[in-house]
C-alpha positions in Angstrom: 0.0 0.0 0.0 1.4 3.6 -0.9 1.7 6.2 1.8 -1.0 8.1 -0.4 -3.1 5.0 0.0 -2.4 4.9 3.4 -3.4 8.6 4.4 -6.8 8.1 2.9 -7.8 5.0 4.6 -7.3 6.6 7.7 -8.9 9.7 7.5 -12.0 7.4 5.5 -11.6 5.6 9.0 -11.7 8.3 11.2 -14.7 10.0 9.6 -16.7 7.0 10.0 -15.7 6.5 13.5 -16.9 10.1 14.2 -19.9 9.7 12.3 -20.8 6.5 14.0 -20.0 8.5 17.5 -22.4 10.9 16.6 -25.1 8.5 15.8 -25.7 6.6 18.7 -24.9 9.5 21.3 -28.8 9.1 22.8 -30.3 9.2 26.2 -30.6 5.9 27.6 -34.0 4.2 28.3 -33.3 2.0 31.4 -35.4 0.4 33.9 -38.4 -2.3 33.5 -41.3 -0.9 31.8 -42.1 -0.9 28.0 -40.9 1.6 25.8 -43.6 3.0 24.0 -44.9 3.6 21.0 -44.8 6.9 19.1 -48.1 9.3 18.6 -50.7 8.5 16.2 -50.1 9.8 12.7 -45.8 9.4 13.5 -45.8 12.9 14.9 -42.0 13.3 15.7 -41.1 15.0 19.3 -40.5 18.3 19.7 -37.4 20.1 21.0 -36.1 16.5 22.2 -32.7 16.3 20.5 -29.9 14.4 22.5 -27.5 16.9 24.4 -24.2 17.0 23.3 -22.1 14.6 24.7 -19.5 16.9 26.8 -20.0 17.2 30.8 -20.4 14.8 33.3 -24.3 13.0 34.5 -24.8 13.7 38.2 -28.1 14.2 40.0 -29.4 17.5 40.6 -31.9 16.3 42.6 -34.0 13.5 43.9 -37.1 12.2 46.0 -36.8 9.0 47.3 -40.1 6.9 46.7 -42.2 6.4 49.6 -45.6 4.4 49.8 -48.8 4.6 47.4 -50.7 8.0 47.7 -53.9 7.0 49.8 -57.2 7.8 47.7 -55.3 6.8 44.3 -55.5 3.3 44.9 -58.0 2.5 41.9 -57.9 5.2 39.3 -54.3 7.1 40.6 -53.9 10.3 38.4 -56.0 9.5 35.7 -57.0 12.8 33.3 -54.7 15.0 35.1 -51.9 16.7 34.9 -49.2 16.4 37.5 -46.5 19.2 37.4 -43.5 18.5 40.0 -42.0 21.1 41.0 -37.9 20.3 41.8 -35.0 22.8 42.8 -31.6 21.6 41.1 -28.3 21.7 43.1 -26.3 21.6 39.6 -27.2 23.1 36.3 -26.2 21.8 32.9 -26.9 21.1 29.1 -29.3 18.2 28.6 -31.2 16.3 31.3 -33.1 13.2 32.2 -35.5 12.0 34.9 -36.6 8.7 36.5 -40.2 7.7 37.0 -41.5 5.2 39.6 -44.7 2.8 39.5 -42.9 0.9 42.4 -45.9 1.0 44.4 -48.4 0.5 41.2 -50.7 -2.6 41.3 -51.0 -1.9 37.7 -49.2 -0.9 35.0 -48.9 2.8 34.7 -49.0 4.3 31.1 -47.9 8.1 30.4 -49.1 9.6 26.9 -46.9 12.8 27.8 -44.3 13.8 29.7 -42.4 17.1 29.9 -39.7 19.4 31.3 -39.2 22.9 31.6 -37.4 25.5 33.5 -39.7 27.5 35.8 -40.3 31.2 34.8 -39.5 32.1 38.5 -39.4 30.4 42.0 -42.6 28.5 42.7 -44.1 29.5 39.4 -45.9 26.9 37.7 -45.1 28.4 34.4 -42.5 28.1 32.0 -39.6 30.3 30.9 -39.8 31.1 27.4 -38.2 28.3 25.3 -37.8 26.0 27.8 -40.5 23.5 27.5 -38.9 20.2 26.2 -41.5 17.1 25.6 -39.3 13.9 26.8 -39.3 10.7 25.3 -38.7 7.0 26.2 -36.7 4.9 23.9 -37.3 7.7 21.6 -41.3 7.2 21.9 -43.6 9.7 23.2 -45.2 7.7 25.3 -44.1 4.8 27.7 -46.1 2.2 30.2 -44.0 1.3 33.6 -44.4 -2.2 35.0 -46.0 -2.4 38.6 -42.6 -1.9 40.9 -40.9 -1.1 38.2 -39.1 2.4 37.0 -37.7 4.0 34.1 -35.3 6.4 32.9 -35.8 9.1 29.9 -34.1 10.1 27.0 -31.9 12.8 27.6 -32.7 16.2 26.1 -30.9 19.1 25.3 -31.9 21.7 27.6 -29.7 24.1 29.6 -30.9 23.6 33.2 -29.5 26.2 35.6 -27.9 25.8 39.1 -30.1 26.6 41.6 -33.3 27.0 39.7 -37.1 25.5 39.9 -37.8 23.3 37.3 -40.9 22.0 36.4 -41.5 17.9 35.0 -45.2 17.3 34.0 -47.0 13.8 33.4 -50.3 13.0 32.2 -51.6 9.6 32.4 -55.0 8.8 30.8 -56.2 5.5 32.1 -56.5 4.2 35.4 -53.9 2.9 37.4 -52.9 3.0 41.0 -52.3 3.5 43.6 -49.9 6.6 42.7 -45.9 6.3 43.8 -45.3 9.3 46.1 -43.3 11.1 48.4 -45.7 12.7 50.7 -42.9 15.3 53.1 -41.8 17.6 49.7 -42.3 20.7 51.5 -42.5 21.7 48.3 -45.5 23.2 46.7 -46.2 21.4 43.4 -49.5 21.8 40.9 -52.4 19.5 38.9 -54.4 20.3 36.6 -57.4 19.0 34.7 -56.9 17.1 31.4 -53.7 16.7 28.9 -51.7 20.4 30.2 -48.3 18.4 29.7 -46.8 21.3 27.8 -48.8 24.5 28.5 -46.3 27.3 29.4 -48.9 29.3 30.8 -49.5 27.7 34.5 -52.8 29.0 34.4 -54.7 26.1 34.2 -52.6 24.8 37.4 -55.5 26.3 39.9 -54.9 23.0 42.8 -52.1 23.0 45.1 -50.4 20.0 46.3 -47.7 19.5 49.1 -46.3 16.0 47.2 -44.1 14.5 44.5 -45.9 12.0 42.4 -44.2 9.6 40.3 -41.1 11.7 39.7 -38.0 10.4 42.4 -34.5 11.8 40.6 -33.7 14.8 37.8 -29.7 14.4 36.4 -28.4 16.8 34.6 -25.1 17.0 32.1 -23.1 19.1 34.0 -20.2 20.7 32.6 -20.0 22.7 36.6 -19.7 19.4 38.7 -17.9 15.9 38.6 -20.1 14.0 41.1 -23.0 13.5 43.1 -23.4 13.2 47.2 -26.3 12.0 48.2 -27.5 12.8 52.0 -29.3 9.8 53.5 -31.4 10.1 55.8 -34.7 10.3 57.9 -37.1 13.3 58.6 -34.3 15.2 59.2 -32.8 14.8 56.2 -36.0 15.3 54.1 -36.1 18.4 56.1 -40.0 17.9 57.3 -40.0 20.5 59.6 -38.3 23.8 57.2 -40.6 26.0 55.7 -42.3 25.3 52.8 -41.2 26.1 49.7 -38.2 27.6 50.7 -35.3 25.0 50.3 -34.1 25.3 53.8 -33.5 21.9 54.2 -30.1 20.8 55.9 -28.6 19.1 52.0 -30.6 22.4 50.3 -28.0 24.5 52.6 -25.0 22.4 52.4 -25.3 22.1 48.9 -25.5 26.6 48.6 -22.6 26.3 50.9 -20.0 23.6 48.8 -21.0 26.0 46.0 -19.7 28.9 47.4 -16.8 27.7 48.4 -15.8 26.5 44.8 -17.0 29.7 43.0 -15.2 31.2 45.6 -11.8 29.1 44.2 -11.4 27.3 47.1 -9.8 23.7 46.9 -13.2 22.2 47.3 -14.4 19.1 45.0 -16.8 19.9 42.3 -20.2 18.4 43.4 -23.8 18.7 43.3 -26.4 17.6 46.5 -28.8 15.0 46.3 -31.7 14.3 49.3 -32.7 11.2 49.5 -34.5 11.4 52.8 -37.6 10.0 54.2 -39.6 10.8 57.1 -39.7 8.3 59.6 -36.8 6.2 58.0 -35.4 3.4 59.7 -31.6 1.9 59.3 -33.4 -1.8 60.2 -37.0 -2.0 59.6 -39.7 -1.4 57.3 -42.9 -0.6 57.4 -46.3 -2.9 56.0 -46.8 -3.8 52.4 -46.0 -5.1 49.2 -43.6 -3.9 48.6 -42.8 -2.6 51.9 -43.8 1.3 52.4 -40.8 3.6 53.6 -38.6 1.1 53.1 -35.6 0.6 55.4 -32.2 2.2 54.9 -30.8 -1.6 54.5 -33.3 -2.0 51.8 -33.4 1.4 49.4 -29.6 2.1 49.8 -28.6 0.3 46.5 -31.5 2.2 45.0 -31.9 5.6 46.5 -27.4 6.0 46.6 -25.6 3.3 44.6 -28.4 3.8 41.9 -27.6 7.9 41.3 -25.2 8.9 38.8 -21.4 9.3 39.5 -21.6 9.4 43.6 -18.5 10.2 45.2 -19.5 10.8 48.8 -23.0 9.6 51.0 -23.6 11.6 54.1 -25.5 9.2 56.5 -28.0 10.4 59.4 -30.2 7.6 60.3 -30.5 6.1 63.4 -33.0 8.5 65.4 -35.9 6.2 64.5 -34.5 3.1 65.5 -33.5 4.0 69.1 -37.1 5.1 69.2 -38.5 2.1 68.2 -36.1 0.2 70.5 -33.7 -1.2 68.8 -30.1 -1.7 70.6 -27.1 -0.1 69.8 -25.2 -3.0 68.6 -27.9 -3.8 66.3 -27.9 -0.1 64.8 -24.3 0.0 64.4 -24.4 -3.3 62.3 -27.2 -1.9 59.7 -24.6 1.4 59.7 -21.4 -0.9 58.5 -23.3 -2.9 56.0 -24.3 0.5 54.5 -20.3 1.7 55.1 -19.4 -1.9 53.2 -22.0 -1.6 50.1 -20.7 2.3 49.7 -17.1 0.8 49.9 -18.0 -1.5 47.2 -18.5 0.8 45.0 -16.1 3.3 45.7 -18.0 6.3 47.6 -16.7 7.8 50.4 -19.0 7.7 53.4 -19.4 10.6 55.7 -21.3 9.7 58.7 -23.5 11.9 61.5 -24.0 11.8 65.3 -27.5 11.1 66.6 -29.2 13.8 67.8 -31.1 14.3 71.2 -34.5 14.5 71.7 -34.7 15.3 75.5 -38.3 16.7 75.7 -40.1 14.1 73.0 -42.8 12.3 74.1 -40.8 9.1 73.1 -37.8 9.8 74.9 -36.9 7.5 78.1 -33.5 7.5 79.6 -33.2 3.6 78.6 -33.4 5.3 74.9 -30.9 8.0 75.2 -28.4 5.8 76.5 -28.6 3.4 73.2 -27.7 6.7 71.1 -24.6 7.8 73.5 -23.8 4.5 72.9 -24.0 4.6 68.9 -22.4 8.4 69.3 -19.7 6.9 71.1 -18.6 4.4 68.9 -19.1 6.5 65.9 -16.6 9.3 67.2 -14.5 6.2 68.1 -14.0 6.3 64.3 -14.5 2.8 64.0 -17.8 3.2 61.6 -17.4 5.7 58.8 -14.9 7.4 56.6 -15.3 10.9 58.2 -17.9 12.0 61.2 -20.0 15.1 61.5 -20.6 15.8 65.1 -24.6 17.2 64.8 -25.3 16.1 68.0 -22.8 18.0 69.5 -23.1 20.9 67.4 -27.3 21.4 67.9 -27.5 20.2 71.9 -28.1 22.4 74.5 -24.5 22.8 76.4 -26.2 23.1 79.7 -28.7 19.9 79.4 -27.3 17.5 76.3 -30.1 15.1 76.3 -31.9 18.3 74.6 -31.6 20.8 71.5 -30.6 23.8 71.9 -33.6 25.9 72.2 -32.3 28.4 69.2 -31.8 25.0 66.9 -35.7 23.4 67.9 -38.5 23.2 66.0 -40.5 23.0 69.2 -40.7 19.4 68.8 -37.7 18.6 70.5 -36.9 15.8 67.7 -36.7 18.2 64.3 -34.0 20.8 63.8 -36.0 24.5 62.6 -34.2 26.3 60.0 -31.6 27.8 61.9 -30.6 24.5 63.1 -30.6 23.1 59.4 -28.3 25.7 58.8 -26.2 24.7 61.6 -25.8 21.5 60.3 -24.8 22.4 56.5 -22.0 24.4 58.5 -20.6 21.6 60.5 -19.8 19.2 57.7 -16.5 19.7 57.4 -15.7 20.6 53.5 -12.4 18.9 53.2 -14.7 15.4 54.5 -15.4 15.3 50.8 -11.8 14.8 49.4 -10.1 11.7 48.3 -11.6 8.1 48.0 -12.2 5.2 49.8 -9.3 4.0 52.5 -7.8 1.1 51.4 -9.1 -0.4 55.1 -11.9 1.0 57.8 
């Protein structure tokens, strides 16, 4: 072969190589459910071109699937519009969201599903040129086995840090119960009929405190590397901040980590994922099939080893369990099987002090002994990677079975938002460095 020769195949090779790269650079469908078919009459999908392929998938946020929504047993959200309202902890150039039927009896078809960046905080309508319809497989429409989820195309859509965005569904056949997470505190919207797309918000007139059927929005960041996810109970899901207002402990840390990296600090580039639910438990779950508020043992492959690119989990979970009774060698158990799975799979784990709760009408001295216990070996060290001290940074210094009264929700269990705040500021930012020691 002459050099001439030579020279051509390889740029007819390269060409072809990029050309091929370019071609099957799609979002990917994943999950168990069907795909879809397209809409009648092959009507192609609007605005739903693949992002381009630079930047890094991490979550922006998440909701952690809970139980079936009470009252949606039969017909769920049939002939309605459900517009989620989420607040993103990283912004990027293309996203994709996860849908759950895990607590379906049915199969749960969608005819119509759409994202769009909110024309301001809380607003129910779109920014101009936002509104993206998303597809499934590259169908319009997609049907999610009973326990099952899914994952969407990506779409090109530039998705800032720190901003409300809106994801819509419309379903138009029965199916329930409806997969929910009932503690958003977070206002969200429905509406009557197929309003998948309007940009208007106006026909949005009923309010709703809940996430239905959406539990994670990732974006393709080009502005962070990797995901933490904070796991956790109600104090993690932040039941007790006030509404609408993103004053939840991971809403804070994650404002915080920002600032110090626009700030040019040595910090690691990372976005803040919740994955909280109230009333969680490291060892038990509650009734049903599948369980409802399923334990920490149970959800962690899903709710942390499932999200995109995690570097680091922040666990605070615990609380529940000494109120229910469980002893401390059992808790600290459920904590190193999480520490091992995270190991597994190369996260860093960070991991949180219990907090008191002097003043509850659970508490019992028998019960605040079996935290100081778990407090005690967890500042020993011999648990996580890295310890926040919450406890010791939210109790009262004059009676430590209790929360300082400037950090109480009034409670005496649930931090308010100062003592959110508190907590964001403890973590220590240089917890989130390096990888997984070679040996606990």
């Amino acid at each position: 072969m002459t050099k001439r020769h030579g020279y051509a195949l390889l740029s007819a090779i390269i060409t072809l190589i990029v050309a091929l790269s370019v071609s099957i650079y799609v979002g990917v469908s994943a999950g168990d459910g069907s795909r879809g078919t397209s809409p009648a009459g092959g009507r192609a999908p609007h605005n739903s071109a693949a992002p381009a392929s630079a930047g890094t998938w991490v979550g922006a946020w998440s909701a952690a699937p809970v139980a079936g929504e009470r009252g949606t047993e039969q017909t769920g959200l049939a002939g309605r519009s459900v517009r989620n309202i989420v607040h993103t902890s990283a912004g990027g150039a293309g996203a994709r969201i996860t849908l759950s039927n895990l607590y379906g009896e049915t199969p749960l078809t969608l005819t119509h599903v759409s994202i769009a960046v909110a024309a301001d905080h809380n607003s129910s309508a779109a920014a101009e040129g936002t509104m993206r319809q998303l597809t499934f497989g590259g169908a319009t429409s997609v049907t999610i086995a009973a326990g099952k989820q899914v994952l969407s195309d990506a779409v090109r859509l530039r998705i800032p840090q720190g901003a409300d965005v809106l994801v819509t569904t419309y379903a138009p056949k029965d199916s329930g119960p409806a997969t929910y997470h009932p503690y958003a505190r977070q206002i969200s919207y429905l509406a009557p009929g197929d309003r998948t797309e309007d940009t208007t918000g106006t026909p949005y007139t009923e309010r709703t405190a809940i996430w239905r059927y959406l539990t994670a929005l990732d974006v393709l960041s080009d502005e962070a590397d990797g995901t933490v996810v904070a796991f956790g109970d109600s104090i993690t899901d932040g039941s007790t901040s006030t509404e609408s207002a993103n004053r939840r402990w991971p809403d804070a840390f994650s404002q915080r980590l920002r600032a110090a990296v626009t700030a040019g600090q040595d910090m690691p580039r990372y976005s803040v994922v919740n994955a909280g639910i109230s009333g969680n438990q490291i060892l038990a779950s509650l009734d049903g099939r599948p369980a409802e508020n399923q334990s920490g043992l149970d959800r962690f492959a899903r709710d942390v080893l499932g999200r995109p690119n995690v570097k680091v989990v922040v666990i605070d979970l615990g609380v529940n369990d000494v109120l229910h009774g469980a002893p401390a060698d059992r808790i600290l158990a459920g904590l190193r099987t999480l520490v091992r799975q995270a190991h597994a799979r190369g996260i860093k784990v960070v991991g949180a002090t219990l907090m008191p709760f002097g003043g509850h009408p659970r508490y019992s001295t028998g019960r605040n002994a079996v935290r100081e216990q778990v407090n005690a070996v967890i500042r020993s060290g011999k648990v996580y990677d890295a310890v926040v001290d919450f406890d010791k940074a939210l109790r009262d210094p004059y009676d430590p079975r209790r929360f300082a009264p400037e950090y109480d929700c009034g409670d005496h269990l649930h931090p308010n938002d100062r003592g959110y705040r508190k907590m964001a500021r403890t973590i220590d930012l240089a917890d989130l460095k390096g990888g997984v020691p070679a040996q606990l």
